[in-house]
VOGU-3710 file (C-alpha; in Angstrom, 3 decimals, decimal comma):
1> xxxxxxxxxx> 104,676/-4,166/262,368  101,272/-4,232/261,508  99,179/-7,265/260,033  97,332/-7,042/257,098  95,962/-10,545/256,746  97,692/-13,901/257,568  100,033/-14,096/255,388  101,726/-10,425/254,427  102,786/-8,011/257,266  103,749/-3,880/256,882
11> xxxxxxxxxx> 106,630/-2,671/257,341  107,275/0,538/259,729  110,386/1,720/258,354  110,982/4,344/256,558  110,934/3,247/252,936  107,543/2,974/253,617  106,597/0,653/251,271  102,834/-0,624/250,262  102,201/-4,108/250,641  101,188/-6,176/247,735
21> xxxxxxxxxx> 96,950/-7,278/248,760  97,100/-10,960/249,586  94,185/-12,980/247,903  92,274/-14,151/250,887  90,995/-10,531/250,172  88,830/-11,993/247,654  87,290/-15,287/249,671  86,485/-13,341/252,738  83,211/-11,483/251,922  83,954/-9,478/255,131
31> xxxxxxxxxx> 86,507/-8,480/253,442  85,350/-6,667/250,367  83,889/-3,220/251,447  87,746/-2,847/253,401  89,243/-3,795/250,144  87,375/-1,343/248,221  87,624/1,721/250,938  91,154/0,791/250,977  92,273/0,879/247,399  89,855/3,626/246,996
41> xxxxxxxxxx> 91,784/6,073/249,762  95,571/5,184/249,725  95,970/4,497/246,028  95,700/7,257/243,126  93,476/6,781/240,344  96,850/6,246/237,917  98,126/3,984/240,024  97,475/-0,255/239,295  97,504/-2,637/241,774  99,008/-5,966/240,770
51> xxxxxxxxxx> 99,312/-9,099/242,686  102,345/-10,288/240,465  104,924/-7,806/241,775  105,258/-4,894/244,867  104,657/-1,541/243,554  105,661/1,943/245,210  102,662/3,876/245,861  102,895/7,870/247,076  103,502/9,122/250,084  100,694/8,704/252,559
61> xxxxxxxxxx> 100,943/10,171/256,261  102,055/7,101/258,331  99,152/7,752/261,249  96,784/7,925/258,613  97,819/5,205/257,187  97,803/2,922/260,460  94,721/3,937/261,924  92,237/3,328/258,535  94,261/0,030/258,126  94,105/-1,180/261,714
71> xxxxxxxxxx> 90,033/-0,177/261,597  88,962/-1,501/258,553  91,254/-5,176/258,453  91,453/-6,154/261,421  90,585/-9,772/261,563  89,043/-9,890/265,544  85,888/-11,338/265,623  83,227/-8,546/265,943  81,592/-8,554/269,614  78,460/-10,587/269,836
81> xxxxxxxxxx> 75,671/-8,393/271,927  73,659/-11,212/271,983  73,408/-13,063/275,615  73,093/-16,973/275,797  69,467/-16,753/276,485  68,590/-15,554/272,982  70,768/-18,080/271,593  69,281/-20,741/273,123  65,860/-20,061/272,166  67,237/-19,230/268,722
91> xxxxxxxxxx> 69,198/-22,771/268,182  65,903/-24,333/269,830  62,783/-22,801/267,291  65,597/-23,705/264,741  65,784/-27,355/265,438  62,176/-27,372/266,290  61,492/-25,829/262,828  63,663/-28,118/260,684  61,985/-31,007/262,254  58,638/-29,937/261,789
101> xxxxxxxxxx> 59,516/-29,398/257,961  61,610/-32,755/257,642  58,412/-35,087/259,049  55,718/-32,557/257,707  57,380/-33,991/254,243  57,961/-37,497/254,660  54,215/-36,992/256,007  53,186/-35,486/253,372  54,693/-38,111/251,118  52,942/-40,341/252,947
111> xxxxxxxxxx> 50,050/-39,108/251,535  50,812/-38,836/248,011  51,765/-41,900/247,759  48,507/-43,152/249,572  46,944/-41,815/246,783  48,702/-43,008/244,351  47,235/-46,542/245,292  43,703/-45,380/244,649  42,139/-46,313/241,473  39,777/-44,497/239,686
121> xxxxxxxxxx> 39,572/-46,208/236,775  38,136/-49,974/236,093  40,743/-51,798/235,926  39,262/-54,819/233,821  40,251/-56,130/230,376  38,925/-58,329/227,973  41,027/-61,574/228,489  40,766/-64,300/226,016  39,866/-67,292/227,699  40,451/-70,958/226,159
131> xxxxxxxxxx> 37,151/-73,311/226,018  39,305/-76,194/227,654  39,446/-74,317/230,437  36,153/-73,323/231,149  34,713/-76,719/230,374  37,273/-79,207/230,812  37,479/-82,555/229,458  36,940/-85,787/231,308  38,905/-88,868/232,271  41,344/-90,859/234,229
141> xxxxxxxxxx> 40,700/-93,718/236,548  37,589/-91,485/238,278  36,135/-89,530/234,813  37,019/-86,552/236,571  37,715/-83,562/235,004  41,023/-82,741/233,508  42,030/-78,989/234,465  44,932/-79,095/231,328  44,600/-75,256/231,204  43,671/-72,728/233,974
151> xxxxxxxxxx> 41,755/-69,775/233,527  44,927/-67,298/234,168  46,513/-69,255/231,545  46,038/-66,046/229,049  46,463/-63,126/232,171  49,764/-61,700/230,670  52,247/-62,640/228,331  54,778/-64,924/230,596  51,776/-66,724/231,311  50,563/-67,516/227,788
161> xxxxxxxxxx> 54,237/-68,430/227,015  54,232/-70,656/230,052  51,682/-73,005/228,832  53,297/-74,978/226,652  56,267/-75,747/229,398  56,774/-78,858/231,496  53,882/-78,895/233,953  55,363/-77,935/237,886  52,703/-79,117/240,377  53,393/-78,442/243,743
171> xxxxxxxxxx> 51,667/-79,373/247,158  51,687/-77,070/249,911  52,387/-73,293/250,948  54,833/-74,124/253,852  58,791/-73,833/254,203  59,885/-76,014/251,415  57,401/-74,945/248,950  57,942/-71,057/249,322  62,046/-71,483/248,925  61,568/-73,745/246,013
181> xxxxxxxxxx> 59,120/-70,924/244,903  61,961/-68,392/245,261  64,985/-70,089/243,471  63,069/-71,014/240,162  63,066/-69,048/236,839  59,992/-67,394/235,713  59,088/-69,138/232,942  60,944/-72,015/233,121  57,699/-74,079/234,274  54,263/-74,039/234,128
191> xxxxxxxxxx> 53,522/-73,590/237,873  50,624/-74,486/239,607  50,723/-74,499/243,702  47,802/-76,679/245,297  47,417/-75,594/249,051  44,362/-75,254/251,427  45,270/-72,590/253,247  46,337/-69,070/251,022  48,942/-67,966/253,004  52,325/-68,963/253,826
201> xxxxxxxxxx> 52,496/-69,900/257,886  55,884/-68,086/259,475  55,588/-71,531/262,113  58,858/-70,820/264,597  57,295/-67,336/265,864  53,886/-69,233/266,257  53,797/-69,667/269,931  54,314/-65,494/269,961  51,121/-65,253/268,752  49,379/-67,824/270,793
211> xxxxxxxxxx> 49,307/-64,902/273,791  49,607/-61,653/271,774  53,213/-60,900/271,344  52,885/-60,804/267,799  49,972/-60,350/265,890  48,395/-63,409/263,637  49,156/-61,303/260,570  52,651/-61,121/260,880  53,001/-64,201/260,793  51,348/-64,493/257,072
221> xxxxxxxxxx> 52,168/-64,167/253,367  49,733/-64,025/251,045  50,700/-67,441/249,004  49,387/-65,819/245,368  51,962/-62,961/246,050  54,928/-65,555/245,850  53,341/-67,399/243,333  53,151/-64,051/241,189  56,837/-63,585/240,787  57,459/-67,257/238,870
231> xxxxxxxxxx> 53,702/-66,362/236,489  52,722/-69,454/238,414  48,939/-70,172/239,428  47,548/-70,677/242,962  44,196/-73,120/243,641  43,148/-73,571/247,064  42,232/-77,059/247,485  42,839/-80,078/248,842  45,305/-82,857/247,397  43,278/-86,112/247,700
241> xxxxxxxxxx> 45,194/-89,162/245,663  47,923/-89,032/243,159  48,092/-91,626/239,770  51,421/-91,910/239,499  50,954/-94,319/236,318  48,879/-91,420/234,622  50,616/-88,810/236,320  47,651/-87,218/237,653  47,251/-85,539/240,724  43,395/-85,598/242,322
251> xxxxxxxxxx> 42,024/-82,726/244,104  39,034/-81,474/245,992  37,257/-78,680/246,869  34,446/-77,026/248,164  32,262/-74,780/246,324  29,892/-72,120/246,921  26,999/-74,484/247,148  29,021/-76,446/250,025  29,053/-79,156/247,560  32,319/-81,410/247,589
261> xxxxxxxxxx> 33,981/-81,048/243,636  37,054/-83,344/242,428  39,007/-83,041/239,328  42,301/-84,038/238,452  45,681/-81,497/237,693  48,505/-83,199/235,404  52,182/-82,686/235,884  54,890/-83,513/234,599  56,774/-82,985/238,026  55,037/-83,294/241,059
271> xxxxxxxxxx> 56,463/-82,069/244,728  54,724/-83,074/247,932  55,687/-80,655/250,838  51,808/-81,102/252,340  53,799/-81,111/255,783  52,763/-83,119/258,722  49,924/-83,368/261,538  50,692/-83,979/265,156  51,743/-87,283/266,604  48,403/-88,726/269,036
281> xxxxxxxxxx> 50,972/-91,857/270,517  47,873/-94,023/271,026  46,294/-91,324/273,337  42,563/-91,103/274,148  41,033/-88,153/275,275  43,079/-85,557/272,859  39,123/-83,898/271,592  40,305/-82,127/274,748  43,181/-80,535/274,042  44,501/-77,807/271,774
291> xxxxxxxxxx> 46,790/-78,499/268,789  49,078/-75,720/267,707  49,914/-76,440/263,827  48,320/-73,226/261,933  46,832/-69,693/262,730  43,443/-71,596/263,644  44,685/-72,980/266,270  46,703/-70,060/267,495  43,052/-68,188/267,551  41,716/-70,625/269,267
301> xxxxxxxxxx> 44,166/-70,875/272,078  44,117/-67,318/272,460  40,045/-67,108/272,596  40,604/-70,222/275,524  42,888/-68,001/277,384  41,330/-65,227/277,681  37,552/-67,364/278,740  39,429/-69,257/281,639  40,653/-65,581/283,017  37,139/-64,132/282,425
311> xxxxxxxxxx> 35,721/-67,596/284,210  38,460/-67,592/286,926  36,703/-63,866/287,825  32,824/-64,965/288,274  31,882/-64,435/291,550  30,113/-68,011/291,408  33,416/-69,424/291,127  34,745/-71,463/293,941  38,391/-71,910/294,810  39,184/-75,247/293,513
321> xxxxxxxxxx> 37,216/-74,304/290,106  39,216/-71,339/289,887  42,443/-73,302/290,133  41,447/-75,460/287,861  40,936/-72,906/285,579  44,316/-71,380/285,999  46,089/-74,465/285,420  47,699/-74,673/281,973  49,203/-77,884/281,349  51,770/-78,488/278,052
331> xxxxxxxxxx> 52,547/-82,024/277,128  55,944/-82,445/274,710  59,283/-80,668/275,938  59,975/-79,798/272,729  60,991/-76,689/271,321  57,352/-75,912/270,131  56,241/-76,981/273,613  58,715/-74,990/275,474  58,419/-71,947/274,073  54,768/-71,947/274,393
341> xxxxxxxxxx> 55,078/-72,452/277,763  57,884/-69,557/277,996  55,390/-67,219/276,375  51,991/-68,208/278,582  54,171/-67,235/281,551  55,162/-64,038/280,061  51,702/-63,088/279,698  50,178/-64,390/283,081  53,121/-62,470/284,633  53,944/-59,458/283,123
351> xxxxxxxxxx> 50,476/-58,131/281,560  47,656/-60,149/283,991  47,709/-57,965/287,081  46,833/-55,022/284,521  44,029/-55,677/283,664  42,298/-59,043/285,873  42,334/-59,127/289,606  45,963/-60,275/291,872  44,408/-63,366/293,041  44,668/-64,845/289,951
361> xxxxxxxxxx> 48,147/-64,459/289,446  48,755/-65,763/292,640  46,623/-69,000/291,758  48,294/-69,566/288,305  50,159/-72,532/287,415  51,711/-73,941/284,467  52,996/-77,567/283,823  55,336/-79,132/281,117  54,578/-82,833/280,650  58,094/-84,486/279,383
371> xxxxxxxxxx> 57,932/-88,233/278,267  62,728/-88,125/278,151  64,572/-87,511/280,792  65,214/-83,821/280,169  63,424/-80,967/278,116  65,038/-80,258/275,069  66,911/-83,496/274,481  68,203/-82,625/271,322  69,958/-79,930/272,538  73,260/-80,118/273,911
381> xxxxxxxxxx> 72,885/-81,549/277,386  73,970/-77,758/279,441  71,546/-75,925/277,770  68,734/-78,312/278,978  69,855/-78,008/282,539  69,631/-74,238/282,001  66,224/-74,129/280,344  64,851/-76,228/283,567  66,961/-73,986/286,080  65,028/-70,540/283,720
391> xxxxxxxxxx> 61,915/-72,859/284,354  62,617/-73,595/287,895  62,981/-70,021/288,609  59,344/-68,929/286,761  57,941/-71,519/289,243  56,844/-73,736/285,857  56,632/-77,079/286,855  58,549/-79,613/284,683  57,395/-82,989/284,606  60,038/-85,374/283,330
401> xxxxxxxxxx> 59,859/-88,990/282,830  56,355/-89,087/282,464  53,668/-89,882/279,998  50,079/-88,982/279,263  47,413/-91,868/279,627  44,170/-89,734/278,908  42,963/-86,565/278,997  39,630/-85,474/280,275  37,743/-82,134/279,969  38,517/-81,623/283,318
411> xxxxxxxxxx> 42,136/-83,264/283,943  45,042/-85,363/282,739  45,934/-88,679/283,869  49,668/-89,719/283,477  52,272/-91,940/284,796  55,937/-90,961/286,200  58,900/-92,995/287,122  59,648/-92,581/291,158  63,096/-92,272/292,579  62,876/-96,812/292,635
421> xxxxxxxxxx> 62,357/-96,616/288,986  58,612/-97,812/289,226  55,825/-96,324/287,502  53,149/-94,305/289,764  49,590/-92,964/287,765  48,983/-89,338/288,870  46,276/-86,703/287,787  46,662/-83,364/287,360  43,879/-80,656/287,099  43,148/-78,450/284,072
431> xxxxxxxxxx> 41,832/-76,062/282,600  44,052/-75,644/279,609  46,017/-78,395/277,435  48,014/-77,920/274,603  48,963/-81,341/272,847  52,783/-80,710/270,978  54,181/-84,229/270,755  55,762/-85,003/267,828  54,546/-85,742/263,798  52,583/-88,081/261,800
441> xxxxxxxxxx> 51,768/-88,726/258,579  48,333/-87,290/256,668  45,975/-89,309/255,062  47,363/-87,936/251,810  50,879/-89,645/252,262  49,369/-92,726/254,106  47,329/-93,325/250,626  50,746/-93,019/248,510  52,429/-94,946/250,372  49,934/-97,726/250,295
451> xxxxxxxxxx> 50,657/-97,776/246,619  53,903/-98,196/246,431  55,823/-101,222/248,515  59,173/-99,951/248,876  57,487/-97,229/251,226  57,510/-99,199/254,679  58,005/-95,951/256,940  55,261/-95,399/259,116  55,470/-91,878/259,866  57,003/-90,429/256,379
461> xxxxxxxxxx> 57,323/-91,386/252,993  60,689/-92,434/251,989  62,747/-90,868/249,044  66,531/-91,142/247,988  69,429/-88,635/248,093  67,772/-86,958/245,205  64,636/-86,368/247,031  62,970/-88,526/244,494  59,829/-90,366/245,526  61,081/-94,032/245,867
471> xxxxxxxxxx> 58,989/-96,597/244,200  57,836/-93,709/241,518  58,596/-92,985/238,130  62,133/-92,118/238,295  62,378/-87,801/237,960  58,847/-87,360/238,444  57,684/-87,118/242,038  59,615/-85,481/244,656  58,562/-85,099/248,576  60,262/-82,644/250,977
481> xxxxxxxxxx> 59,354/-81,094/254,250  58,184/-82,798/257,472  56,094/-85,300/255,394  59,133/-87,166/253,831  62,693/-88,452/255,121  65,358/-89,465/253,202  66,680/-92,941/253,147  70,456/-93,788/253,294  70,769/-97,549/253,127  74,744/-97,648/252,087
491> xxxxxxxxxx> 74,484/-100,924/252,739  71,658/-101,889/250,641  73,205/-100,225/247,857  76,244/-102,327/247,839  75,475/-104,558/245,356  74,606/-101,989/243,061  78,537/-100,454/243,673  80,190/-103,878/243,807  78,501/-104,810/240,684  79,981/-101,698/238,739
501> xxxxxxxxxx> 83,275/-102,783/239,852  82,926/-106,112/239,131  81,806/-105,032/235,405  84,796/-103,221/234,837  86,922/-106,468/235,971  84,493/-108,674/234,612  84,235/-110,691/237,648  81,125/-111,485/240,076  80,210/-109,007/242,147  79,991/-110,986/245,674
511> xxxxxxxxxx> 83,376/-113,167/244,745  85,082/-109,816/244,480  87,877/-108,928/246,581  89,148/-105,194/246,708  92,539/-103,364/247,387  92,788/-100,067/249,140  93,130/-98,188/246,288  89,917/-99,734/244,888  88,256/-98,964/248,796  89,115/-95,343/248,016
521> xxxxxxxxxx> 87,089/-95,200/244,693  84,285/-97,032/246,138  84,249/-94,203/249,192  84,218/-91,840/246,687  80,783/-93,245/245,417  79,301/-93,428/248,773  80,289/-89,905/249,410  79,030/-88,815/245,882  75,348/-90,658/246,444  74,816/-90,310/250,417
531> xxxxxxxxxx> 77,068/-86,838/251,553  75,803/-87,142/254,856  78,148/-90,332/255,091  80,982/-87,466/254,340  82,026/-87,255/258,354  82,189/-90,987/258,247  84,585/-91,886/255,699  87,531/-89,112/256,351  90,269/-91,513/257,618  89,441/-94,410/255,324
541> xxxxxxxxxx> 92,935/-96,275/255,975  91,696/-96,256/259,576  88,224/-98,370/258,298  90,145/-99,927/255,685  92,691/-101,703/258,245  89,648/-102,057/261,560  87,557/-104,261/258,732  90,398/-106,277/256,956  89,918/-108,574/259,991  92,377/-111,367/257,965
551> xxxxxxxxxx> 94,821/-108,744/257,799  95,439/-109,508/253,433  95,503/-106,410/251,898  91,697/-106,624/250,858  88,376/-106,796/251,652  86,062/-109,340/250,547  81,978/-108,687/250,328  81,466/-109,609/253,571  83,806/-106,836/255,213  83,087/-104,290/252,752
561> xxxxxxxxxx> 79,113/-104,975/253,450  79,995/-104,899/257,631  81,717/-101,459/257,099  78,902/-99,825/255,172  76,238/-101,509/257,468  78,011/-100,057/260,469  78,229/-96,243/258,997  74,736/-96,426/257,744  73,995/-97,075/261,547  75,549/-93,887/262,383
571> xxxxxxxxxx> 73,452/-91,936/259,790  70,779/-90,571/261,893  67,464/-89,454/260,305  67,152/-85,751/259,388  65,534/-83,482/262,042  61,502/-82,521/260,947  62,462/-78,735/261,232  61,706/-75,643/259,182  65,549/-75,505/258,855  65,766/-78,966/256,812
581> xxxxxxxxxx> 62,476/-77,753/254,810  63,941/-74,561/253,458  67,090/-76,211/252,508  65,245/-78,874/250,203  63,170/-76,265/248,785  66,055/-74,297/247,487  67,985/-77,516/246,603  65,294/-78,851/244,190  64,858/-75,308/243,005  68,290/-74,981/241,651
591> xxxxxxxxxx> 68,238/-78,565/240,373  64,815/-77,802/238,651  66,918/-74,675/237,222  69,355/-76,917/235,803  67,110/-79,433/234,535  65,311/-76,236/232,751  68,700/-75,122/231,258  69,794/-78,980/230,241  66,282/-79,397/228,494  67,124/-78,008/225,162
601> xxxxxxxxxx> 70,163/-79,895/224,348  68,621/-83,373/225,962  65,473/-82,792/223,514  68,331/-82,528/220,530  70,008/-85,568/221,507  66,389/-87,458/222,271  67,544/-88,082/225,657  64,906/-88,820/227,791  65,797/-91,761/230,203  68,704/-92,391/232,456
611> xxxxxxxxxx> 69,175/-91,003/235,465  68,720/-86,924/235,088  69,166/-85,416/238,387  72,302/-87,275/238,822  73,745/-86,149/236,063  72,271/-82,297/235,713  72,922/-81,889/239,902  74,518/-82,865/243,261  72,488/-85,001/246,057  70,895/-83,308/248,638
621> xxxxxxxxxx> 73,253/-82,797/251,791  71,649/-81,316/254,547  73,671/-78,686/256,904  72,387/-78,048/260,487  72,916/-74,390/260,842  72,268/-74,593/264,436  68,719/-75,025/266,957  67,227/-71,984/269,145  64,678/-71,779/271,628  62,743/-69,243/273,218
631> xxxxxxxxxx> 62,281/-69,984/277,195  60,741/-66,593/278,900  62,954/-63,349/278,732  66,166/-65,348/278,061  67,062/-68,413/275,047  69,666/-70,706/274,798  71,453/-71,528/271,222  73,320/-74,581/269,679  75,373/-73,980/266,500  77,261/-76,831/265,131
641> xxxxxxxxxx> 78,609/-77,736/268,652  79,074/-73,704/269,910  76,400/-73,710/272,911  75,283/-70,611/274,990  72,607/-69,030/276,636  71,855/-65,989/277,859  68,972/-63,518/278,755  67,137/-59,868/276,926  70,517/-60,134/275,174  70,063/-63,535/273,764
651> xxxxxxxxxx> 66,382/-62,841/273,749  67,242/-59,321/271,126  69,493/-62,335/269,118  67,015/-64,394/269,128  64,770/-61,980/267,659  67,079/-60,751/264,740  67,642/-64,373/263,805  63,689/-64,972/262,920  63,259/-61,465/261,841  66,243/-62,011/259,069
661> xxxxxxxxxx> 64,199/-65,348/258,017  61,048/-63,527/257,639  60,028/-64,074/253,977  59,401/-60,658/253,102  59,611/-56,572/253,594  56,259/-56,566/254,755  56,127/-59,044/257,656  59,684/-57,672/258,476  58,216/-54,190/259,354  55,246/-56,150/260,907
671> xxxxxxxxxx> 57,378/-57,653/263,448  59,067/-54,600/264,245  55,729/-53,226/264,660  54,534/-55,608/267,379  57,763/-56,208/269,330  57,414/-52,460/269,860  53,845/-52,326/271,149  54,349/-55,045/273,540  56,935/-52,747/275,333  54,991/-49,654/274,744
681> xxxxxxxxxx> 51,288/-51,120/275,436  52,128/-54,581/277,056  50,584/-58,095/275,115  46,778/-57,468/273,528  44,095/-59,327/275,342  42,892/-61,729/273,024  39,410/-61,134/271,229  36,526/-63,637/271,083  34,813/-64,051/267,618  32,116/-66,538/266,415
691> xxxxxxxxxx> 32,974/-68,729/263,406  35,707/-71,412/263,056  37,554/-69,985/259,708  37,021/-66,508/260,319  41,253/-65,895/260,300  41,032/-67,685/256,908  38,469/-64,701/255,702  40,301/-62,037/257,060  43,508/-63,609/255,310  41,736/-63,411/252,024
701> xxxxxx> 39,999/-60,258/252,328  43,771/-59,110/253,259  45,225/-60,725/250,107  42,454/-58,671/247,596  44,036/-55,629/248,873  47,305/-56,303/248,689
//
């Protein structure tokens, strides 16, 4: 037999029939010119090929016949002269050529997009501007000017529309103010942010950029740029007093003069998220140390750095001055504290010996002051003990049990308990001290809450499961962040739930008794006004039977007030973290969404009193999504109870975690940026620079172009 393609096959017999053409013929281009030759040679002119039935064609001599078919279709590959050399090369400047035209395009992309941001043309309008604005009207308790409408009040048409909403004032560019930013509406408010600084502060990676791990600007969002998506309006000042009566919010501000201007901002709702400042404990001496709070203060640790290593290389210096020098002391084992700590001895050991002289790594020395028992206390207990082992290891000293007295310029006096219990005054020289030892309130919240007399919490201002100011106007002033902390009191709301049951009996509230049944509906109000008292009250015929100590069926006020008393004991204040910050941010965003949507049919019904946000939204329940910590080339992680450590891995997890919570594309890309030239190029020395605000300048001359 002889093949003709793959699927139809020649007879050699003598019938000597022609086989129909199969029709891979026609998808083969190889193929064709055989096709053609073929039909061309062995088939007459009055003969028609068909592929719908076998036809006889004439008599064709059978060697003939076999040797053109067996040349002309056979379906070997043809024999490649070409050795492996050539194809090498060939494959290679073929690759090499589609590269070069794949990046030569997204290059030259690049650049037409590049110039697509250039402007030629002015890009000014005329913009009608109201006369209130430009000279506003006095009064208030001062006679200060009223700022009613803003200059960008007319910028665009949300804006315009926008003025004649409820007035949104809110205090501070940190964690809760950006997510509260992010969940409203546009146009649902008339927005007005209030913030010193114009940038919003990326705080957990700030230690990174203490030693040049990360650069200072990827860390920052311009503030106006997050503003911009709600039409709101940005002024960088200074919050000074609030008149809660007149619901006026006083600020100040320097001018271009230098000279010290106050006015006063209305709102209808006002949130305070100004944050916190750091905790002194009735220290002396702290002029000396360094705080680490914003990107000041990140500069300016940098800038120290970098002048003891420069000092530590004088010939003039002696060995005990050199030491000193080298010796970087950290008091607070906190996270902030820690991982500061981590990232100093990343630098001093990894990049130091490439560019300053071996003796001074071998004279380095860095000390964590800890006033507990272990560092990071409120992490689970194991991953303390491995933190101090990672510590132990790096040859960082960890003080426990010990607290600062004072601080000199030249070294820190503190006492630690001996083995006996008994406390024994040390010094320790230094050259470097970083102060990270809890939070305090600002002069802004200790001035509210000298107005008000329910606010008896020295180191935050109090506000209920609403996040509502207490002692305010009810619905009108809300605090979140590090400078507030909600208060549970179960127990001092008692009355207050025994008195609505006692209203639907009709009974006094304190001579009421209650059944089990009756237990479960007051549990259900509890749980409804204070969820963090959720975990609490799950097996409530448990409580119900441990407090009916006369074993009748009931409980009388006096159990009932025992029981709550005892779970409110339980309730432990939430942490001052940028975790619980974000999460009230987007709460009273979505509430303030609500509120927005309910407005309309309230305004029908004139209903303007009563309580609101309990009826428009849910309290505020806070959900620990777990701690993290940095402590040099390894972390350690608790989430909800799940604990582990490890080290690059854990240190790559760590990463992704805080590059997922970066607030936008931008620093995102930033981070990637850095993290990539510290293992390319090692940490950047820091630089020096005259001029205390200069990172503020450079932040707004970055925010005009952007």
């Amino acid at each position: 037999m002889i093949r003709i393609g793959p699927s139809r096959v020649l007879a050699n017999s003598s019938t000597r029939s022609f086989p129909v053409l199969p029709p891979i013929f026609a998808r083969h281009r190889r193929h064709d010119a055989t096709r053609e030759h073929f039909t061309k040679s062995c088939v007459p002119e009055n003969c028609q090929l068909t592929y719908a039935k076998r036809i006889r064609p004439p008599i064709v001599s059978q060697s003939l016949l076999t040797r053109r078919i067996l040349r002309s279709i056979s379906t070997k590959p043809l024999p490649d002269r070409r050795g492996p050399v050539f194809r090498f090369f060939y494959r290679f400047f073929a690759y090499t050529g589609g590269f070069i035209l794949v990046a030569g395009g997204l290059v030259l992309g690049f650049f037409i997009y590049d110039a697509s941001t250039y402007r030629e043309d002015l890009s000014y309008t005329d913009i009608p501007v109201p006369t209130e604005a430009l000279y506003p009207r006095r009064g208030g308790p001062k006679n200060l000017p009223i700022a009613n409408t803003l200059v960008d009040d007319n910028d665009c048409p949300e804006t315009a529309q926008s003025k004649h909403k409820p007035k949104l004032v809110v205090l501070g560019s940190g964690w809760g103010s950006v997510a509260l930013l992010k969940q409203l509406h546009p146009g649902d408010y008339h927005v007005t942010v209030v913030s010193p600084v114009n940038y919003f502060l990326f705080t957990p990676m700030l230690p990174s950029a203490t030693v040049g791990t990360l650069e200072l600007r990827s860390l920052v969002e311009p503030i106006r740029r997050i503003v911009q998506r709600v039409k709101g309006h940005f002024l960088r000042a200074e919050a000074v007093d609030v008149e809660l009566s007149e619901r006026l919010v006083e600020v100040k501000q320097v001018d271009a003069s230098g000279e010290e201007q106050h006015f006063y901002l209305p709102y209808d709702k006002l949130v305070i998220g100004v944050g916190s400042t750091t905790n002194p404990h009735g220290v002396s001496g702290l002029q000396n140390c360094h705080f680490l709070k914003d990107i000041g203060d990140a500069s300016k640790i940098r800038n120290k750095i970098l002048q003891n290593l420069e000092y530590a290389c004088l010939p003039t210096t002696t060995d005990d001055e050199r030491k000193r020098l080298l010796s970087f002391v950290v008091c607070g084992g906190g996270p902030t504290g820690v991982e500061f700590a981590a990232e100093l001895f990343d630098l001093l050991n990894e990049d130091l010996g490439r560019s300053f002289p071996k003796i001074l790594r071998n004279e380095v020395s860095v000390h964590l002051i800890q006033s507990r028992g272990h560092i990071l206390n409120t992490y689970d207990e194991a991953l303390s003990k491995f933190a101090e082992a990672r510590f132990a290891h790096d040859q960082v000293e960890v003080l426990t049990n010990s607290r600062v007295k004072e601080v000199r310029p030249d070294k820190i006096l503190f006492t630690q308990k001996d083995g006996q219990g008994e406390s024994v005054t040390k010094e320790l020289p230094m050259g470097f001290c970083l102060w990270s030892t809890g939070v305090a309130q600002t002069e802004f919240c200790k001035r509210i809450a000298s107005k008000l007399e329910v606010q008896t919490n020295r180191h935050a201002l109090e506000t209920d499961t609403h996040l509502r100011l207490n002692g305010a106007p009810l619905g009108s002033v809300y605090a979140i962040g590090d400078c507030s902390t909600v208060q549970n009191n179960i127990a001092d709301h008692l009355v207050s739930f025994l008195r609505t049951l006692a209203w639907e009996k009709g009974k006094d509230p304190e001579k009421m008794i209650i059944t089990f049944k009756e237990w479960r509906g007051v549990a259900q109000r509890v749980k409804k006004r204070f969820p963090q008292a959720s975990d609490h009250l799950r097996r409530l015929d448990k409580l119900f039977e441990q407090y009916d100590k006369d074993k009748s069926g009931t409980l009388d006020f006096g159990e009932l007030h025992e029981l709550l008393l005892q779970i409110d004991s339980k309730l432990t204040s939430l942490p001052a973290t940028a975790q619980r910050a974000h999460q009230q941010g987007q709460y009273l965003g979505r509430k303030f969404k609500k509120l927005a949507q309910a407005a309309p049919g309230m305004q029908a019904n004139e209903v303007d009193y009563g309580d609101l946000d309990d009826a428009v939204y849910k309290a505020f329940e806070y959900r620990h999504l777990g701690s993290l910590a940095y402590i040099g080339n390894s972390a350690v992680f608790d989430f909800g109870g799940l604990s582990f450590s490890g080290g690059l891995l854990a240190v790559y997890l760590w990463r992704s975690v805080y590059f997922a919570q970066s607030v936008s594309f931008r620093t995102r890309v930033l981070l990637a940026m850095d993290w990539s030239k510290r293992a390319m190029f090692g940490r950047g020395e820091p630089k020096t620079h005259s001029g205390p605000n200069i990172w503020e300048d450079l932040l707004t001359k970055s925010e005009r172009q952007i």
